[in-house]
mmCIF file of the N, C-alpha and C atoms, coordinates in Angstrom:
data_MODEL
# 
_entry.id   MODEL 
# 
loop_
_atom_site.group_PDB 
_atom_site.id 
_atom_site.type_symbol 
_atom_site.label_atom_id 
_atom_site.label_alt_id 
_atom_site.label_comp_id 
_atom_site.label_asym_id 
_atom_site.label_entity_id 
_atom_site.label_seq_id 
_atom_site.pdbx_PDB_ins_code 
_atom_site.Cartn_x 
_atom_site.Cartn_y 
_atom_site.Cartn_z 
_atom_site.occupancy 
_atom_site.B_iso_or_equiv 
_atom_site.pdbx_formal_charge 
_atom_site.auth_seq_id 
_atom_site.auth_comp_id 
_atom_site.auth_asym_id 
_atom_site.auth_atom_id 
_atom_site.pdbx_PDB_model_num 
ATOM 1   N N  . UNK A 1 1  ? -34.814 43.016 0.939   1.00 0.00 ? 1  UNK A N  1 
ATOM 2   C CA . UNK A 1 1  ? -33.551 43.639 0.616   1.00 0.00 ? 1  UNK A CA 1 
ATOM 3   C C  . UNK A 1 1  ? -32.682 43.700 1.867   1.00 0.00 ? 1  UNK A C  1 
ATOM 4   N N  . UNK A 1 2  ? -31.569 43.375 1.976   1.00 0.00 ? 2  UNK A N  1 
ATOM 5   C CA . UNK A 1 2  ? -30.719 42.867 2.483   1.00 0.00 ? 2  UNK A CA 1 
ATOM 6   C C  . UNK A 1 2  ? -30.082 44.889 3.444   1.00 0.00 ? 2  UNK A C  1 
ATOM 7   N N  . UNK A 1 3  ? -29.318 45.124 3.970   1.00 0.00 ? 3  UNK A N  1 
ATOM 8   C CA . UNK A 1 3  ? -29.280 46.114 4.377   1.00 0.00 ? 3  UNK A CA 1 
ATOM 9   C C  . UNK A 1 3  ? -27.848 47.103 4.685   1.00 0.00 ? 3  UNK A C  1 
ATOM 10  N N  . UNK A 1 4  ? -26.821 46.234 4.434   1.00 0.00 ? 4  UNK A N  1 
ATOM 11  C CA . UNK A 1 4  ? -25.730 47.063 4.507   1.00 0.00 ? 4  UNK A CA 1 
ATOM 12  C C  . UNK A 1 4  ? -24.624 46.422 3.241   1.00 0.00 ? 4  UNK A C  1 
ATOM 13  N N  . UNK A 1 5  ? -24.292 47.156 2.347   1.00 0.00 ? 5  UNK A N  1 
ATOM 14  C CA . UNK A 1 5  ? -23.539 47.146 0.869   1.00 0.00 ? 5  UNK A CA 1 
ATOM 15  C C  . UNK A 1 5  ? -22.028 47.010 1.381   1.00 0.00 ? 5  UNK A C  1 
ATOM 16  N N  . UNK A 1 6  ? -21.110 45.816 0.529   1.00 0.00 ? 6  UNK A N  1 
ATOM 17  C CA . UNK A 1 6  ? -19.554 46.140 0.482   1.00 0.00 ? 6  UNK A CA 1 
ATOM 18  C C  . UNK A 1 6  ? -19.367 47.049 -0.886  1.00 0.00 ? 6  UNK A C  1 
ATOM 19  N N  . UNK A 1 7  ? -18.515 47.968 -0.309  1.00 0.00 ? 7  UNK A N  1 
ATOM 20  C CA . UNK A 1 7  ? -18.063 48.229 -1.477  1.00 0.00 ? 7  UNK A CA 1 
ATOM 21  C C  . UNK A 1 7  ? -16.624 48.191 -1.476  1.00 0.00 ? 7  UNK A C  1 
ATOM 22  N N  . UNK A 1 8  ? -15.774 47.693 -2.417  1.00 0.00 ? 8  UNK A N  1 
ATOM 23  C CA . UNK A 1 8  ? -14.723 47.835 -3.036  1.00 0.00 ? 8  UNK A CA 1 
ATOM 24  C C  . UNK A 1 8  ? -13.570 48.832 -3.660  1.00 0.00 ? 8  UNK A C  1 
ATOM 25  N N  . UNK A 1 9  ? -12.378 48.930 -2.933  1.00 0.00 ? 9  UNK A N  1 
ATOM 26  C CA . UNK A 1 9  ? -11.794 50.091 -3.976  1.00 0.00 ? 9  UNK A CA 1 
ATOM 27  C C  . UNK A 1 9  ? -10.044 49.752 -4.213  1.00 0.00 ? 9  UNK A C  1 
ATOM 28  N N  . UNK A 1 10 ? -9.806  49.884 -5.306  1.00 0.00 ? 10 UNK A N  1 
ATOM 29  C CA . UNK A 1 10 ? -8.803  49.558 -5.882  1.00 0.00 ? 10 UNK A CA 1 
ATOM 30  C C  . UNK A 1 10 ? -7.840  50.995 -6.600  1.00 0.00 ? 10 UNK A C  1 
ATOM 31  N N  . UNK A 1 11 ? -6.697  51.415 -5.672  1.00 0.00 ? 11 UNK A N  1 
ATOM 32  C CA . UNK A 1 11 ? -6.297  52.610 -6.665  1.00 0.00 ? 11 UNK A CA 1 
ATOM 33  C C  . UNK A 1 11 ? -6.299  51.958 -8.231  1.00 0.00 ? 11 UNK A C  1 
ATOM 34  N N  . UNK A 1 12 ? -6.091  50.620 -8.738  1.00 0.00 ? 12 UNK A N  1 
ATOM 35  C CA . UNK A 1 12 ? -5.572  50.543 -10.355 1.00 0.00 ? 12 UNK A CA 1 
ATOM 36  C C  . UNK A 1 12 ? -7.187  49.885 -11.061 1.00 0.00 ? 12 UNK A C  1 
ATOM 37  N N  . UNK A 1 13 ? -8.135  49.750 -10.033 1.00 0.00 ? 13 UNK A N  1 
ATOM 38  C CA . UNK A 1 13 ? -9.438  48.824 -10.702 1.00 0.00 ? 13 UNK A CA 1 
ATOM 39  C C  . UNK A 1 13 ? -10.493 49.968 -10.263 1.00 0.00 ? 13 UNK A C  1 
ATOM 40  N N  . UNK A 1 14 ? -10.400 50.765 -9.392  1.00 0.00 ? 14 UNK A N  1 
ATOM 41  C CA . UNK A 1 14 ? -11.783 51.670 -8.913  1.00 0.00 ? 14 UNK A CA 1 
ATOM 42  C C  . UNK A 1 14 ? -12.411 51.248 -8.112  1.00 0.00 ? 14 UNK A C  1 
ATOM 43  N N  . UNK A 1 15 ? -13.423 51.484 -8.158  1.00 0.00 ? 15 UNK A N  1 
ATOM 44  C CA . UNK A 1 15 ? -14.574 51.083 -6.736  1.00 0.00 ? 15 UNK A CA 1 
ATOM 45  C C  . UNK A 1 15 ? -15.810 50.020 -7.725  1.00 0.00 ? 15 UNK A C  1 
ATOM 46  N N  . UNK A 1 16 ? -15.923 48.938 -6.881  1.00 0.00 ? 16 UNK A N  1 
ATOM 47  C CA . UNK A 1 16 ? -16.709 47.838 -7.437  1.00 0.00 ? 16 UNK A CA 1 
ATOM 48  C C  . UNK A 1 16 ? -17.463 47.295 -6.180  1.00 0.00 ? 16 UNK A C  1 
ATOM 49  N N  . UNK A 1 17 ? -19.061 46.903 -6.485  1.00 0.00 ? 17 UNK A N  1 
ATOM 50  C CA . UNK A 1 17 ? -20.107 46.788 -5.421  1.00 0.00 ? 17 UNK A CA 1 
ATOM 51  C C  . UNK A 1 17 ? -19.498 45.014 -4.974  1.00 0.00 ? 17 UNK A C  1 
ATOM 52  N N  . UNK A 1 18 ? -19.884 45.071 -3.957  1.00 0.00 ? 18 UNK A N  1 
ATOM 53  C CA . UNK A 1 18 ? -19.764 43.715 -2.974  1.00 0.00 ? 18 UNK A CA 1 
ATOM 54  C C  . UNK A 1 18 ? -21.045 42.873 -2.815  1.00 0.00 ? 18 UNK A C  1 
ATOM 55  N N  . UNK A 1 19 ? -21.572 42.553 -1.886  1.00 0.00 ? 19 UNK A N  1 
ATOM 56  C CA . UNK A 1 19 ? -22.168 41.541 -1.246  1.00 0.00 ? 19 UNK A CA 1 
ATOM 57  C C  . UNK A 1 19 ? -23.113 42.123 -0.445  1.00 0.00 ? 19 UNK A C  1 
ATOM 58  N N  . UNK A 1 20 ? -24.216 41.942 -0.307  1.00 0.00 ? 20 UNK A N  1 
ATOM 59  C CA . UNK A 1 20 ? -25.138 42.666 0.915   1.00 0.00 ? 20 UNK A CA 1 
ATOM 60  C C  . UNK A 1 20 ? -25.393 41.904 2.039   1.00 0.00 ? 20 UNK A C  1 
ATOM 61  N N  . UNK A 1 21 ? -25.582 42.593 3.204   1.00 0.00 ? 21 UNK A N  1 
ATOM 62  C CA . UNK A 1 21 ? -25.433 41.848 4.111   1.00 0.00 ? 21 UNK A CA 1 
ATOM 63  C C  . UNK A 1 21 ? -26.348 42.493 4.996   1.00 0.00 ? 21 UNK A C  1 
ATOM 64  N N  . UNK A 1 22 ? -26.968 41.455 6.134   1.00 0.00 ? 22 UNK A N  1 
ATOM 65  C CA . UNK A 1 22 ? -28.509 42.056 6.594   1.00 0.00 ? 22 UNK A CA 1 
ATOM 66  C C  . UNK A 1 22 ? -27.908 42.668 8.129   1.00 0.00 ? 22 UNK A C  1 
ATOM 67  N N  . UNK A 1 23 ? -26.702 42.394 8.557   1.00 0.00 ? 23 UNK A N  1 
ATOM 68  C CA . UNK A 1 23 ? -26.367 42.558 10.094  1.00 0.00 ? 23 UNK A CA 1 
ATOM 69  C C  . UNK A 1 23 ? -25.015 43.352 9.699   1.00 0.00 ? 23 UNK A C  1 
ATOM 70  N N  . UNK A 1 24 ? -24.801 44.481 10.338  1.00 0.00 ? 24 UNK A N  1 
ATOM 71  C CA . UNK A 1 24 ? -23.537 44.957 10.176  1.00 0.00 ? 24 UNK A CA 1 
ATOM 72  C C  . UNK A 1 24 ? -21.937 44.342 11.192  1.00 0.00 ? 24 UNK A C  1 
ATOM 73  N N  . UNK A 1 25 ? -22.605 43.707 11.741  1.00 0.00 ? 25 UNK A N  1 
ATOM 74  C CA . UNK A 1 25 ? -21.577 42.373 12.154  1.00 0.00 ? 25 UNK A CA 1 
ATOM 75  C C  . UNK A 1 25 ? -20.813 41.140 10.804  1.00 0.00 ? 25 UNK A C  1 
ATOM 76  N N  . UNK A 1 26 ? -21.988 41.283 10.627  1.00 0.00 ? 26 UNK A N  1 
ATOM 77  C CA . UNK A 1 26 ? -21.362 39.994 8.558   1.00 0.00 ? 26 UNK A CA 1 
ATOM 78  C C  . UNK A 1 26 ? -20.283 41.361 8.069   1.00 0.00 ? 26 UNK A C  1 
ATOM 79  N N  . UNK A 1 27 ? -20.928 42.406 7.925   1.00 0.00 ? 27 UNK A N  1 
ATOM 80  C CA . UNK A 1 27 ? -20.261 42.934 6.802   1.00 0.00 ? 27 UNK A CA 1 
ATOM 81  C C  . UNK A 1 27 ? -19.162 43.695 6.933   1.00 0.00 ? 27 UNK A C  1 
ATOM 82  N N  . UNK A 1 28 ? -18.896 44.249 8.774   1.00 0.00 ? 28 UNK A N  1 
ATOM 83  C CA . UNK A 1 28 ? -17.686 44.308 8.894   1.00 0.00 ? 28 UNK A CA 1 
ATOM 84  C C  . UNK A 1 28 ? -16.306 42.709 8.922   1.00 0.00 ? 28 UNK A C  1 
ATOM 85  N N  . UNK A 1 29 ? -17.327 41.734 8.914   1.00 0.00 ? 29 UNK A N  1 
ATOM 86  C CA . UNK A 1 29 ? -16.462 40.425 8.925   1.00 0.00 ? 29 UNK A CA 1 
ATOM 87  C C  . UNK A 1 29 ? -15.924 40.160 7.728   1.00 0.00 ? 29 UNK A C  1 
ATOM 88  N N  . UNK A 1 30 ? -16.900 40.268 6.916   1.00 0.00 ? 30 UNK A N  1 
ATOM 89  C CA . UNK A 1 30 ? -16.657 40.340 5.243   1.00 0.00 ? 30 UNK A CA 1 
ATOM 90  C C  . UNK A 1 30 ? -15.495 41.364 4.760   1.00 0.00 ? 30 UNK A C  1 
ATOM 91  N N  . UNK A 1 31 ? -15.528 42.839 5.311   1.00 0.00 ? 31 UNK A N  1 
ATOM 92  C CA . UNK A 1 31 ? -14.780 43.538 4.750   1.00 0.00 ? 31 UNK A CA 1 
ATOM 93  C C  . UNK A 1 31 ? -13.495 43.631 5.099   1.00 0.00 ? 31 UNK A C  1 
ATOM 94  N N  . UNK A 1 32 ? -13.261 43.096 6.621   1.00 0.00 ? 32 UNK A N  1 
ATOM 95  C CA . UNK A 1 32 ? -11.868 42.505 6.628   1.00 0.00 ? 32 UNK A CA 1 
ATOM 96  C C  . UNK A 1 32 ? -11.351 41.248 6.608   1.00 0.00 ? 32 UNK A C  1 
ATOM 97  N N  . UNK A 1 33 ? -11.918 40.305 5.575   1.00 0.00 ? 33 UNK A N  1 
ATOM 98  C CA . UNK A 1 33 ? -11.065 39.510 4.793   1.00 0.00 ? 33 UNK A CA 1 
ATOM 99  C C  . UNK A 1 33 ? -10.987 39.598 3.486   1.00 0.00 ? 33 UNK A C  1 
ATOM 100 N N  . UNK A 1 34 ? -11.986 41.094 2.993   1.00 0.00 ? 34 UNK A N  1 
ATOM 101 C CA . UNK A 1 34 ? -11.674 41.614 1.658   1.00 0.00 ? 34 UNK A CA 1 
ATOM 102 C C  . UNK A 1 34 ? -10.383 42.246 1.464   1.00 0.00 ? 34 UNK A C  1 
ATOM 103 N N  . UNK A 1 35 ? -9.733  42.772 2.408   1.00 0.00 ? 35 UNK A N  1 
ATOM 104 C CA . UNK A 1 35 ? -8.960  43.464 2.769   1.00 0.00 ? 35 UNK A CA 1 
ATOM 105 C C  . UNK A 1 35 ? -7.654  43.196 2.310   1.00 0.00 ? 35 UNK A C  1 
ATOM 106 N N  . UNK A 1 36 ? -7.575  41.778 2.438   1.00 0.00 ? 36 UNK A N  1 
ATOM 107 C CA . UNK A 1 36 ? -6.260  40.687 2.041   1.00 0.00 ? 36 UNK A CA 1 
ATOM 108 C C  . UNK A 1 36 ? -6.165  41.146 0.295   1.00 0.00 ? 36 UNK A C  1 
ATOM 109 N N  . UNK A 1 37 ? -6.947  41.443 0.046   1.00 0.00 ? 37 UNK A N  1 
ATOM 110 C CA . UNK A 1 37 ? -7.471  41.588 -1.960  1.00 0.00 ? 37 UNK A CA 1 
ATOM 111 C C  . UNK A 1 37 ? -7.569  43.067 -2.402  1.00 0.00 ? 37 UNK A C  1 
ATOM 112 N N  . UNK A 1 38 ? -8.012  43.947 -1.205  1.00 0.00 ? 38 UNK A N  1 
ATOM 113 C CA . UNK A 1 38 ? -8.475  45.520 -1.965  1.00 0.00 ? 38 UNK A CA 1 
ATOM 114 C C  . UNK A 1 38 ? -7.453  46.095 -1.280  1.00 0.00 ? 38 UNK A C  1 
ATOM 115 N N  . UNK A 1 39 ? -7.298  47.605 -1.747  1.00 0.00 ? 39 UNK A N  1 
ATOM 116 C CA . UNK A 1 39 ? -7.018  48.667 -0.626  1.00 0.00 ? 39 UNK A CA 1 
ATOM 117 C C  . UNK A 1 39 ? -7.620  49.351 0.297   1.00 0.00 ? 39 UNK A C  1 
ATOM 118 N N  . UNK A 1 40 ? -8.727  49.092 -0.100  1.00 0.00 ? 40 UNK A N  1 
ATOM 119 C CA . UNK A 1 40 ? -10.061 49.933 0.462   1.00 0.00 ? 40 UNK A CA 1 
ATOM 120 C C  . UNK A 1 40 ? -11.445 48.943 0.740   1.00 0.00 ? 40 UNK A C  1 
ATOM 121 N N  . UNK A 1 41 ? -12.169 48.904 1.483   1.00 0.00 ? 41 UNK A N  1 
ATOM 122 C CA . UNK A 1 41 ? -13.237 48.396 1.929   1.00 0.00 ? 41 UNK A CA 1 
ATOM 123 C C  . UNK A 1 41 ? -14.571 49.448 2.482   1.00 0.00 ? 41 UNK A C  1 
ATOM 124 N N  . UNK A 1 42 ? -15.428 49.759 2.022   1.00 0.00 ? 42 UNK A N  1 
ATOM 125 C CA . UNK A 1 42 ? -16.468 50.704 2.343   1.00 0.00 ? 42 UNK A CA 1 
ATOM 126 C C  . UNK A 1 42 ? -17.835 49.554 3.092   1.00 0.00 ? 42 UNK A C  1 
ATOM 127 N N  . UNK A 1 43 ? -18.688 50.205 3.797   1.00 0.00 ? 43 UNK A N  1 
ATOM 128 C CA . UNK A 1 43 ? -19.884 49.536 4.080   1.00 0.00 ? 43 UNK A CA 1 
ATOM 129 C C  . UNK A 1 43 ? -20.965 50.598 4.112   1.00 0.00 ? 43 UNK A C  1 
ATOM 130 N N  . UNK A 1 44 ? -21.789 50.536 3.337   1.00 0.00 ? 44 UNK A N  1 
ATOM 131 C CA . UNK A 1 44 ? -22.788 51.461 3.081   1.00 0.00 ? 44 UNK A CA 1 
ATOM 132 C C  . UNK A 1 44 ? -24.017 50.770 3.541   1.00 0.00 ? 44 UNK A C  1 
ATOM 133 N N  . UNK A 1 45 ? -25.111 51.590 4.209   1.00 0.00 ? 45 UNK A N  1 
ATOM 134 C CA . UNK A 1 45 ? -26.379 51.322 5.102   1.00 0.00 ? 45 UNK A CA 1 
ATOM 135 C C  . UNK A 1 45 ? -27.273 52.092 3.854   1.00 0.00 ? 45 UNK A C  1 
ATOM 136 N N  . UNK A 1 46 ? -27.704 50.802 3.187   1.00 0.00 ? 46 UNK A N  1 
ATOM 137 C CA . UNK A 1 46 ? -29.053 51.473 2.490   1.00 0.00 ? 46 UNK A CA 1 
ATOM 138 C C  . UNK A 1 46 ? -29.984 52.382 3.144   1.00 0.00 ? 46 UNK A C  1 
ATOM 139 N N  . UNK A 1 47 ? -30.116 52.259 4.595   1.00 0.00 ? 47 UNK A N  1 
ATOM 140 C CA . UNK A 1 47 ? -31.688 52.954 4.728   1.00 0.00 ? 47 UNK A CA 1 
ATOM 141 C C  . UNK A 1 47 ? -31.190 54.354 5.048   1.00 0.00 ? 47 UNK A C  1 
ATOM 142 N N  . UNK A 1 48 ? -29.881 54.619 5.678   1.00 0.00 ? 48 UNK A N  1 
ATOM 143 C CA . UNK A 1 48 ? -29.758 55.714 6.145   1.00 0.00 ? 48 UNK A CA 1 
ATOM 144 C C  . UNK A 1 48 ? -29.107 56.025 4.994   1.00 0.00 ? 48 UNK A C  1 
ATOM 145 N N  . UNK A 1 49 ? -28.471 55.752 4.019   1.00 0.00 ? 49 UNK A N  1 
ATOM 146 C CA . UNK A 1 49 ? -27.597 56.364 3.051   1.00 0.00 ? 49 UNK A CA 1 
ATOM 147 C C  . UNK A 1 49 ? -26.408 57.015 2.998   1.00 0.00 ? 49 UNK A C  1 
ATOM 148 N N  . UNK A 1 50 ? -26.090 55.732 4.005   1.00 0.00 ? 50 UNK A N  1 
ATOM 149 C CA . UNK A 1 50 ? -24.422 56.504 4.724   1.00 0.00 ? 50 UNK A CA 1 
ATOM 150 C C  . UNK A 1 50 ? -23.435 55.323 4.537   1.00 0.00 ? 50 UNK A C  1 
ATOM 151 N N  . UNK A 1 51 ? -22.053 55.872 4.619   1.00 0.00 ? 51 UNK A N  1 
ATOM 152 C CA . UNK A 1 51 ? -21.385 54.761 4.937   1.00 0.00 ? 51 UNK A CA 1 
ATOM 153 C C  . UNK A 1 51 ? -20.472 55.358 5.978   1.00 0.00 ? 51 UNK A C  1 
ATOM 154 N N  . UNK A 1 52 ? -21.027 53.809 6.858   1.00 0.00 ? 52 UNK A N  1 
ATOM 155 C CA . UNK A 1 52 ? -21.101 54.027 8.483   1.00 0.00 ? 52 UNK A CA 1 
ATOM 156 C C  . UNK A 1 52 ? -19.514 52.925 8.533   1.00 0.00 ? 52 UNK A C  1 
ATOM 157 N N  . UNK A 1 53 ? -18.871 52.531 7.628   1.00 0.00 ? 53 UNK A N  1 
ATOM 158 C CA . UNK A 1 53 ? -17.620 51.904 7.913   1.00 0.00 ? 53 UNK A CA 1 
ATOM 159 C C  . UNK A 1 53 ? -16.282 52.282 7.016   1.00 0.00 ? 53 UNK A C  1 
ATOM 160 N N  . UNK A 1 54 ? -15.230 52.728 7.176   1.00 0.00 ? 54 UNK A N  1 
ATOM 161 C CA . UNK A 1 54 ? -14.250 52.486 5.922   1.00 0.00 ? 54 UNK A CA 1 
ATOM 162 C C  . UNK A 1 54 ? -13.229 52.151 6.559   1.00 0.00 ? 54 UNK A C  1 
ATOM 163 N N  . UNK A 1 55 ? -12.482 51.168 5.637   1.00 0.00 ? 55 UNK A N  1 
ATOM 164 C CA . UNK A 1 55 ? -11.457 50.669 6.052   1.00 0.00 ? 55 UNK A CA 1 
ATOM 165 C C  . UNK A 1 55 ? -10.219 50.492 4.879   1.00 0.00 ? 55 UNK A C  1 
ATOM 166 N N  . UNK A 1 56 ? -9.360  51.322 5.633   1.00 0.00 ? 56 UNK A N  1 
ATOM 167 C CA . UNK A 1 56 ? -8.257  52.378 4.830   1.00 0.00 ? 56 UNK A CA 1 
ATOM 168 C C  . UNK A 1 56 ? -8.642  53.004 3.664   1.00 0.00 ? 56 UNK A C  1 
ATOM 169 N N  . UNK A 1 57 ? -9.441  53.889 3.957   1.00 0.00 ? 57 UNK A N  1 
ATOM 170 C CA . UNK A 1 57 ? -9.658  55.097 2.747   1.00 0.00 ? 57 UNK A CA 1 
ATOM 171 C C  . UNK A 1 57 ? -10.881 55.709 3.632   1.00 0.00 ? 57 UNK A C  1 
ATOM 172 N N  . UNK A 1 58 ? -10.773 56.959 2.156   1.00 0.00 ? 58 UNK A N  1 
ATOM 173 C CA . UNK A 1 58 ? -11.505 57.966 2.890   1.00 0.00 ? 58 UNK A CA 1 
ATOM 174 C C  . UNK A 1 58 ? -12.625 57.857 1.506   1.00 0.00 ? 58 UNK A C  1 
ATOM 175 N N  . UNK A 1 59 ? -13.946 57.623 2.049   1.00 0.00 ? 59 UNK A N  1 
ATOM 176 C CA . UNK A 1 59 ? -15.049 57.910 1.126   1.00 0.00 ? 59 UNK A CA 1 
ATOM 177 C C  . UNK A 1 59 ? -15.726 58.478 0.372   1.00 0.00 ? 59 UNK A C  1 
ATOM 178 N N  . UNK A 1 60 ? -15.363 59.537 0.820   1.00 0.00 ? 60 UNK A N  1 
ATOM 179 C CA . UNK A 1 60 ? -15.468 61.181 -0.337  1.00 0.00 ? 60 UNK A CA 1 
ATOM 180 C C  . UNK A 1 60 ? -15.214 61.538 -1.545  1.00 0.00 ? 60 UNK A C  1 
ATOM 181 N N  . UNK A 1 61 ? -13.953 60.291 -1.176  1.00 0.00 ? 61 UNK A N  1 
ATOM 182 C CA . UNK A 1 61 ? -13.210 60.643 -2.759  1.00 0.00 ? 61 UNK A CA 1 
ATOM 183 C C  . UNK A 1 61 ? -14.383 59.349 -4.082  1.00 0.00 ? 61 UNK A C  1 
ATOM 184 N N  . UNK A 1 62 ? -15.068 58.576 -3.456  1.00 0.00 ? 62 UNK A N  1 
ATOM 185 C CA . UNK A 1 62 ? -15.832 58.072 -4.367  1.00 0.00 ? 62 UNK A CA 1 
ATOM 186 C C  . UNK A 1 62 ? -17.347 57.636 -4.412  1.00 0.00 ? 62 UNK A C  1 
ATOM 187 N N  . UNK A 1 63 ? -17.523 58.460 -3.259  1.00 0.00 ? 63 UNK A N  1 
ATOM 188 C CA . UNK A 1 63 ? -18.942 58.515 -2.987  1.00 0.00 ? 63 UNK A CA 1 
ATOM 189 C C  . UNK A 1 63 ? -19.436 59.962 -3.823  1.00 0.00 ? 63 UNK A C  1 
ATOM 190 N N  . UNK A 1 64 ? -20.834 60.016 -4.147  1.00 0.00 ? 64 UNK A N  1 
ATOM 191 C CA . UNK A 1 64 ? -21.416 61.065 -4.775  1.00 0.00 ? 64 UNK A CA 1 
ATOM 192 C C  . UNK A 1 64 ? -21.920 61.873 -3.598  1.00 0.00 ? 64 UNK A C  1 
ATOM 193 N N  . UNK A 1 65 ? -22.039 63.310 -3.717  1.00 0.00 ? 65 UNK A N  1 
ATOM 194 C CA . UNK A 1 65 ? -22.447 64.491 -2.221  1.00 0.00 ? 65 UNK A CA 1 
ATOM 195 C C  . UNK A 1 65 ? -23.670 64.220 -2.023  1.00 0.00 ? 65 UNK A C  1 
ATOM 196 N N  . UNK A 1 66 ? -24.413 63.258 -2.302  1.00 0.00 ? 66 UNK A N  1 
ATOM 197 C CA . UNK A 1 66 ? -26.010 62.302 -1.578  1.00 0.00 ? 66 UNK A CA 1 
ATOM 198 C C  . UNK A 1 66 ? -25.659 61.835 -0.401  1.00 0.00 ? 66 UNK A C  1 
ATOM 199 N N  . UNK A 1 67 ? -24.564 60.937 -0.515  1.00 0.00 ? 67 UNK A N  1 
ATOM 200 C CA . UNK A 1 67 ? -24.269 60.014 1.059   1.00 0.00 ? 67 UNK A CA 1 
ATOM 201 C C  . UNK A 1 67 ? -23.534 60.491 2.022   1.00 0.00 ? 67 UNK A C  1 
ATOM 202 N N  . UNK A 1 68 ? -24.208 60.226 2.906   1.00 0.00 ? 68 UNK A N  1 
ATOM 203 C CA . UNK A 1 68 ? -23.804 60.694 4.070   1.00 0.00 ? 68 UNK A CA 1 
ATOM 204 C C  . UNK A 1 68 ? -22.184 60.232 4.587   1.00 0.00 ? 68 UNK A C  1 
ATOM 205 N N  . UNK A 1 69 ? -20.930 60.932 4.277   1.00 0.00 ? 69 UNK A N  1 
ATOM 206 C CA . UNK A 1 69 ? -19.963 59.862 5.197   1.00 0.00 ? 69 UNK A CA 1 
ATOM 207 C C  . UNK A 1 69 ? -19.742 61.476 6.521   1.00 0.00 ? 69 UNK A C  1 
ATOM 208 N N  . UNK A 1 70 ? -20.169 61.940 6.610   1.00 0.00 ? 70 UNK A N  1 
ATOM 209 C CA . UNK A 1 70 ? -20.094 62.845 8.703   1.00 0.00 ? 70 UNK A CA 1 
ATOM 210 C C  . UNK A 1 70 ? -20.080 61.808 9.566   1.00 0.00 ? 70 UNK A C  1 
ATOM 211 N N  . UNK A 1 71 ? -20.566 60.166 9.901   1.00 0.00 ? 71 UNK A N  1 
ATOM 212 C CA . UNK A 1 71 ? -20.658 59.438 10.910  1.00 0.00 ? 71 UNK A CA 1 
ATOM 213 C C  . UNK A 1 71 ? -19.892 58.515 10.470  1.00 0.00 ? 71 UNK A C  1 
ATOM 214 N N  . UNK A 1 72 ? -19.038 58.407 9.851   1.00 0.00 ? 72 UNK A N  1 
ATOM 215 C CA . UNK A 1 72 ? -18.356 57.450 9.294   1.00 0.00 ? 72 UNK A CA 1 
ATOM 216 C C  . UNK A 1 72 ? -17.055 56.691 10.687  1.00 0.00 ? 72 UNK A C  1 
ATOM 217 N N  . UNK A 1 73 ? -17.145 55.353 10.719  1.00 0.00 ? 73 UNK A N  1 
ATOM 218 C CA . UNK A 1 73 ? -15.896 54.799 11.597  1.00 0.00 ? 73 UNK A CA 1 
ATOM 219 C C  . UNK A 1 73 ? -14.938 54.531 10.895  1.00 0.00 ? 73 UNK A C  1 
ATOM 220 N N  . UNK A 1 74 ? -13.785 55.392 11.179  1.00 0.00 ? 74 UNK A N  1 
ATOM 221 C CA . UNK A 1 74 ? -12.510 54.781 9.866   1.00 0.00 ? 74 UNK A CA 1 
ATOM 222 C C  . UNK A 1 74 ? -11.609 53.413 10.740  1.00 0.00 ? 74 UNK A C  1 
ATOM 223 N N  . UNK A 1 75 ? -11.227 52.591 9.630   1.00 0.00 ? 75 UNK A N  1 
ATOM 224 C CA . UNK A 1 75 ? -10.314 51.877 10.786  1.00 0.00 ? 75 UNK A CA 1 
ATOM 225 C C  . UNK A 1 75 ? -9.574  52.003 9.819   1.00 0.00 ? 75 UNK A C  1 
ATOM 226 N N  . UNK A 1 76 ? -7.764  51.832 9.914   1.00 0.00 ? 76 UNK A N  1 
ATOM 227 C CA . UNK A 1 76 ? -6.584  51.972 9.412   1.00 0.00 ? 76 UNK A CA 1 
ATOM 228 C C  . UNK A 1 76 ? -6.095  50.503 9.651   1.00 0.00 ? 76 UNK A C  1 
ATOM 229 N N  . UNK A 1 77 ? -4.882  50.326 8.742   1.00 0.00 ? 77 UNK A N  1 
ATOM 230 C CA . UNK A 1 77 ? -3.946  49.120 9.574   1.00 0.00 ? 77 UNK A CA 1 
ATOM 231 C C  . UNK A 1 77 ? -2.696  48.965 8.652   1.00 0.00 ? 77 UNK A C  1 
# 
């Protein structure tokens, strides 16, 4: 099993799962050329159960109170 999740978010489509990716180098690469397509880009770390990336949005609003976002890196643009 592969180790860090895209996730997807769309104010008019919602939040939809991505691509897994074993190095969090792929999946921040991945999530900004998702970027061109979503509003939102999440990267979630299966083992720790966090998401340790967002990019433009805030995770709270569609994550369930299980995952961890306290260590979260936001990037804006």
């Amino acid at each position: 099993m592969k180790r860090y999740l895209i996730v997807k978010y769309s104010f008019d489509c919602g939040s939809d799962d991505g691509m897994d990716y074993n190095t969090i180098q792929e999946a921040i690469k991945a999530a900004k050329q998702l970027l061109k397509e979503w509003e939102s880009i999440f990267i979630y770390d299966y083992q720790k159960r966090a998401v340790r990336h967002a990019f433009n949005g805030i995770p709270d609003s569609i994550f369930n109170k299980d995952v961890d976002v306290t260590h979260t890196i936001y990037h804006w643009s």
